[in-house]
C-alpha positions, 0 to 999 in steps of 0.5 A, a space after each residue: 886264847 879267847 879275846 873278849 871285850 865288854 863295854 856298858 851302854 843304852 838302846 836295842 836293834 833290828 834286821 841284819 844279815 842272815 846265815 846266823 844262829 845262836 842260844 841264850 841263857 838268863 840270870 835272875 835281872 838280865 838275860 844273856 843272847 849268845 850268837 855265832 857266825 862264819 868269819 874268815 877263818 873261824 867261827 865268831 861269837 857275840 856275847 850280848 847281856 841285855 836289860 830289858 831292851 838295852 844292851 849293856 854289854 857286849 863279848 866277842 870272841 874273835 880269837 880264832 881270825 888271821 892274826 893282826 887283822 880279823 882277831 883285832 877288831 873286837 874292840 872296836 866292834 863292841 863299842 859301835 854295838 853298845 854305841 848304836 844299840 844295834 848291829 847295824 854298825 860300820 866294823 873295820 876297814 881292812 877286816 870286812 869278812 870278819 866284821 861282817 860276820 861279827 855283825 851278823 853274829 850280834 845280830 843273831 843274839 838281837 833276834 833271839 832277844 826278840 823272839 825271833 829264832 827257834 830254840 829247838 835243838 832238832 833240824 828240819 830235814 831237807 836239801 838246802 840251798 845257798 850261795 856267798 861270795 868268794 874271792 872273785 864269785 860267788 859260791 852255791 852249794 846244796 846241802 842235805 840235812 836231817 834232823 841231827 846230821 848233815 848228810 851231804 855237801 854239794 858245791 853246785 857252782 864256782 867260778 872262782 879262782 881257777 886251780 887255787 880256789 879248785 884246792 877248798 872246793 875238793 876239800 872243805 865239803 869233806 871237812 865239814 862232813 867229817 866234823 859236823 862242823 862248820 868250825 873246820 880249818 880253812 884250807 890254807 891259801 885259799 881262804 876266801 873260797 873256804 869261807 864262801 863254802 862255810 857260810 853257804 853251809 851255815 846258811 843252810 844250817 840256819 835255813 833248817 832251824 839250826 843254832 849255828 853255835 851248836 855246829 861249829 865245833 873247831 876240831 882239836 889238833 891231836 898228836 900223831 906218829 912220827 915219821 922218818 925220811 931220807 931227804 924232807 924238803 920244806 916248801 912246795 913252791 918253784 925251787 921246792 918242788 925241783 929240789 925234791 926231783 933232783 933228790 928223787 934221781 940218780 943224776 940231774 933230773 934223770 929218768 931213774 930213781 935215787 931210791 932216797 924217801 924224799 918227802 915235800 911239806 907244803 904249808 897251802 892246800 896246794 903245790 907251787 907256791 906263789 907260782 900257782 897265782 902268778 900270771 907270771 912267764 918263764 925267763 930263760 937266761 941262756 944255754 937252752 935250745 929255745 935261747 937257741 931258737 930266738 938267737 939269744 943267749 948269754 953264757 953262764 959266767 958272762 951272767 955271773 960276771 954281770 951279776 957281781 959287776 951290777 951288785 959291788 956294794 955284795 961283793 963281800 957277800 956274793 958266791 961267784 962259784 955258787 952262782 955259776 954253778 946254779 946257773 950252769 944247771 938252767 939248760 938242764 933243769 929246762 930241758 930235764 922238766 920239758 922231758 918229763 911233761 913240762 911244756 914250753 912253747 919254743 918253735 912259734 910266736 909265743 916266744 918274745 925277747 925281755 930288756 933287762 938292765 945291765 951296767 951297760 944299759 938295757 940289754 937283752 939277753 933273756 927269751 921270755 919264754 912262755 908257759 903254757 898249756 899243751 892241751 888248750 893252749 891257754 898261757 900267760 905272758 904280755 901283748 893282752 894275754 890272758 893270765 889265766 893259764 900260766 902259774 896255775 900250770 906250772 902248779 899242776 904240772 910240777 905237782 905231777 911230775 914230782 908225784 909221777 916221780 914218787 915224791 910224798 907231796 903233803 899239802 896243808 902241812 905246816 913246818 913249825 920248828 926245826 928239831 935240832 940235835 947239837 949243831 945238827 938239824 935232824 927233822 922238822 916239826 909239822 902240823 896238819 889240819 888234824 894232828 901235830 907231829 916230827 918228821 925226821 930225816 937225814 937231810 931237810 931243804 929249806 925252800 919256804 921263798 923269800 919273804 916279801 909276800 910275809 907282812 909280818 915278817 917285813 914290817 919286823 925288819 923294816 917298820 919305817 919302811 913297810 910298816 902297813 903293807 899287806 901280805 900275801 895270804 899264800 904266804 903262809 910259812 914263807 918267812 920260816 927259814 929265816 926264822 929258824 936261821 935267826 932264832 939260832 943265832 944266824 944272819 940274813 942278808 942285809 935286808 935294808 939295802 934289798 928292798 925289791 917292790 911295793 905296789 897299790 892295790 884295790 882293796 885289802 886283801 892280795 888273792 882278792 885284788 892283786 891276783 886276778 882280773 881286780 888288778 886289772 880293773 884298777 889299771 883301767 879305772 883312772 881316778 883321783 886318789 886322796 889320804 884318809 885326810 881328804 886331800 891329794 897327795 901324789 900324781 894319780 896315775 902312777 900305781 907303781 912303787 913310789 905312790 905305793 911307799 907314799 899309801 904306806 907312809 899315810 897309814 897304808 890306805 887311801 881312796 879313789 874318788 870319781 863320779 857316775 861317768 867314770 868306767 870304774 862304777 861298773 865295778 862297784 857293785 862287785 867292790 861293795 860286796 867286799 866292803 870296798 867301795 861307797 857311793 851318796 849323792 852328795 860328797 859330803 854324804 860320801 866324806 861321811 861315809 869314808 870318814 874323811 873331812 868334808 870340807 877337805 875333800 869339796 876343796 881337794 874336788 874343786 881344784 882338781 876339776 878346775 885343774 882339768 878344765 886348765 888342761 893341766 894338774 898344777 899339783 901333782 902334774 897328773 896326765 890330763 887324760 889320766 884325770 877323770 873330773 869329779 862333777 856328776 853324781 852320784 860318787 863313789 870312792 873305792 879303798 886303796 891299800 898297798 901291797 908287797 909283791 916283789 917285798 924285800 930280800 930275807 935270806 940265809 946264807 949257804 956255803 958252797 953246797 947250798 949247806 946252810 950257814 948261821 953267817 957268810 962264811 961260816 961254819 955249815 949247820 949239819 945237815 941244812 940246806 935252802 934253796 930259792 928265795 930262802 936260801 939266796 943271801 949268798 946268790 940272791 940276783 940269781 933269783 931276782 932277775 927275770 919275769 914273772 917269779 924269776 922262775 929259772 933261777 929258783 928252779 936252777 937252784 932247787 935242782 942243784 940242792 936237791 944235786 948237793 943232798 943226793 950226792 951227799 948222801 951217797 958217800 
């Protein structure tokens, strides 16, 4: 559906940004300027109707931007055009890709108003080159052109994200290529990097004469074939990935086939889920030989027993028995993957031991065992370790050993209903980036996760709560199960009670900031935070849980204030580029530029540094040496936002098993099953305890799935 929003007003424009392009049509009093630019996940047009000189009224179509964030901001944008006559305008907090590319898209149609812009349909041929800045880095790439037709697509170089953002560099020279079309679907869960490789292209496009409306075209998703399988798993993460093994073996995780079709549909361009981004490390809970090695185990009935004596207020709800018998499988799910490829270190230092918190108090009963690469020893893991190695390991190791093992691994593959048969489930309807179609099957597993990376989906159950939290953009089919289970009349367990995290990020986005080497920038950067209201309102160097609920109280954003001294301006270059970050000689330049009260801010900067200089916060008891004082300009602010990262726990139940069952207890759904943090409404500590992703206890519980639908099956 296209959103459009017109407005009347006054006075015109110049100079923008490039990368734009566009076409025009008249009428007899006014004439009419069309522009078009990349967004983040689509291409946005600016309508502009033009009297004489005057704007007077203004279109966007930003229909095709992420949902609640890049496809609201038309409004809004419109009326700061017609306001200033200009593009030179602010756009929207929270969606700067999208903003940005409106901006430059109003000014395309000002340049052609202007006379700016060749109307010539033609290309002048050549090789083209240009860069734009990805999640982390920028992104070049050379493209060949002729006249009519791109010939080629090279990314020259690209520094970004490792393994994730290697996923839209395989894949969208190729989109683009097929389509003649920078209107091409980004690939999902790496969006940042997709759209660099758009608006690289489409700034060649535009280097070559190109009307860039004439080149982006969104394909149309068309109706393909059916398919049948035997067992169809939903979700390519952690437990995803070990239940389709487990279903693909004659036994647990053996080394002979099943001789079942098992097939994995996974919504992001690549496997591994939230795994692939986290720099997460294995927890081993008990019974391997590495537990073995650090002489710390505990048992699996002792865990469980611990488990159910930690959560009495689930006592109704907890399966003792399921939960033994996933965490029976933890020996073999660790030692089955090490047979196959999976390297864990266990016969050297990168071994540590983990304090968890048992009814006892602290106590440590779980290795901390690394993942790593076998080959350049790259890992994850605590003392300053480097993140780069570990879930990005995990990803393509377990990509490979489940593709070795004759799994269909189909990425970028979203599952959007279940297809149900009475009370049976019989299939699943999915869509790619080309075509719509049914898989059916004998058995399907729902390991779509948790959903406390979904915003969406928190904020419906909990909006007092988690109202303006940001999502994971992995998060792309994660709340499925729970959607389904619900929409059938099924219940999920009780959300309200179950709230795991929440943190405070550096920007608006989770892949930008969250995941990669920003988190740490903002660990290092001490600052004061303050409401969009000017003032303080929390001990500033506390970035955990309760300062992020307080940013999500206040409207989920907030920002940090310091001056040139400070160690965080050597970021800002980096932050402003994402529209994060803002500098002026004066605070009140910079209030202005917030749009927060000036003589707040002045009055909240004052006490703070007087605070400082006392040696002691009287407000919020902030460390004096986590106080960075505000007094030498030029000064900066950087946004804030909050972020769920833990989220909370929505989860289906499941009997036994692992069938699923609309309610605790209840009667299975024929054929259903989940597991991981999808279907952990009846052991959900299983999966909420240890480091990193709780990796084990989705693994434990995919492998004892993917067991349970085998066996099923052979009867």
């Amino acid at each position: 559906m296209r959103k459009a929003v017109a407005f009347a007003a006054l006075a015109l424009s110049a100079a923008m940004l490039t990368s734009c392009a566009g076409s025009k049509t008249e009428t007899a009093d006014t004439k009419t300027y069309t522009g078009s630019a990349t967004g983040m996940d689509s291409v946005v047009t600016a309508t502009l109707t033009m009297e004489g000189d005057k704007i007077t009224n203004v279109e966007i179509d930003v229909s095709g931007e992420t949902d609640g964030i890049g496809n609201k901001v038309g409004d809004e944008i419109a009326q700061q055009v017609l306001d200033a006559q200009s593009a030179e305008v602010d756009g929207v907090a929270g969606a700067t890709v999208t903003s940005n590319a409106v901006k430059e898209a109003v000014q395309s149609a000002l340049d052609q108003a202007a006379g700016k812009t060749s109307e010539s349909g033609e290309l002048k041929p050549g090789t083209y080159t240009a860069t734009a800045h990805g999640a982390k880095h920028d992104i070049t790439v050379e493209v060949d052109l002729s006249k009519d037709k791109i010939e080629d697509i090279r990314v020259t170089e690209a520094n970004d994200s490792p393994f994730v953002s290697e996923t839209a560099i395989a894949k969208m020279p190729a989109r683009i290529l097929e389509n003649q079309s920078v209107g091409v679907d980004a690939v999902t869960g790496a969006t940042f990097t997709s759209s660099a490789i758009r608006n690289a292209v489409s700034d060649c496009l535009t280097q070559a004469g190109a009307n860039l409306a004439d080149w982006s075209a969104k394909p149309e998703i068309t109706q393909g074939e059916d398919e049948n399988v035997d067992v169809l798993v939903v979700g390519g993460g952690t437990s995803g990935l070990t239940a389709a093994l487990a279903a693909k073996t004659d036994s647990t995780l053996s080394d002979v086939d099943s001789g079942l079709n098992v097939m994995v549909v996974e919504a992001n361009g690549y496997a591994g889920g939230n795994m692939a981004i986290c720099g997460g490390y294995i927890a081993s809970y008990f019974g391997t030989s590495l537990n073995d090695y650090t002489g710390n185990s505990i048992q699996p009935d002792a865990l469980v027993d611990s488990l159910l004596d930690l959560y009495p207020q689930y006592s109704d709800v907890l399966d003792g028995n399921l939960m033994y018998n996933i965490a029976d499988l933890t020996d073999d799910t660790l030692n089955g993957l090490m047979a196959r490829g999976f390297y864990l270190t266990g016969s050297d230092a990168y071994i540590g031991k983990s304090s968890r918190i048992s009814k006892d108090g602290p106590t440590e009963y779980t290795s901390s065992t690394v993942i790593a690469n076998k080959e350049t020893g790259e890992r994850s893991g605590d003392n300053g370790y480097d993140v780069y190695g570990g879930g990005a390991y995990f990803a393509q190791t377990m990509t490979d050993i489940v593709e070795k093992a004759g799994v269909d691994l189909r990425c970028e593959t979203k599952a959007t209903e279940l297809i149900m048969d009475g009370d049976d489930c019989i299939g699943v309807k999915v869509q790619d980036h080309e075509k719509s179609y049914n898989i059916y099957a004998k058995k399907v597993i729902l390991a779509t996760g948790y959903a406390g990376f979904d915003a969406e989906t928190i904020a419906s159950y909990l909006p007092e709560e988690y109202g303006n939290v940001i999502g994971a953009e992995t998060a792309a089919n994660q709340s499925f199960a729970q959607k389904q289970v619900t929409a059938l009349g099924g219940d999920v367990n009780d959300v309200h009670e179950t709230i795991s995290d929440g943190h405070i990020i550096l920007g608006y986005n989770s892949v930008l900031a969250h995941f990669g080497e920003e988190r740490k920038l903002y660990n290092e950067m001490n600052g004061m935070l303050v409401s969009t209201e000017g003032t303080r309102f929390t001990d500033d160097s506390d970035r955990g849980h309760d300062t992020a609920m307080k940013v999500m109280e206040l409207g989920g954003k907030c920002y940090m204030i310091f001056d040139s001294t400070h160690d965080g301006v050597k970021y800002v270059d980096f932050l402003a580029q994402n529209g994060l970050a803002w500098t002026s000689d004066t605070i009140e330049g910079l209030a202005e530029q917030i749009g927060v009260p000036a003589d707040a801010l002045e009055q909240t900067i004052e006490t703070y540094n007087s605070d400082y200089e006392a040696g002691a916060d009287s407000t919020f008891g902030t460390p004096v040496e986590k106080m960075a004082p505000v007094k030498t300009a030029p000064y900066y602010a950087v946004q804030i936002n909050t972020i769920s990262t833990g989220g909370i726990d929505i989860a289906v139940y499941t009997d036994e098993n692992m069938n699923v069952t609309l309610t605790k207890g209840g009667k299975p759904i024929g054929n259903l099953y989940a597991c991981g943090g999808a279907g952990s409404g009846s052991y959900f500590p299983l999966c909420n305890i240890g480091l990193g992703s709780h990796v084990v206890g989705c693994m434990s519980s995919g492998v004892y799935a993917g067991n349970c639908v085998r066996e099923s099956l052979a009867q």
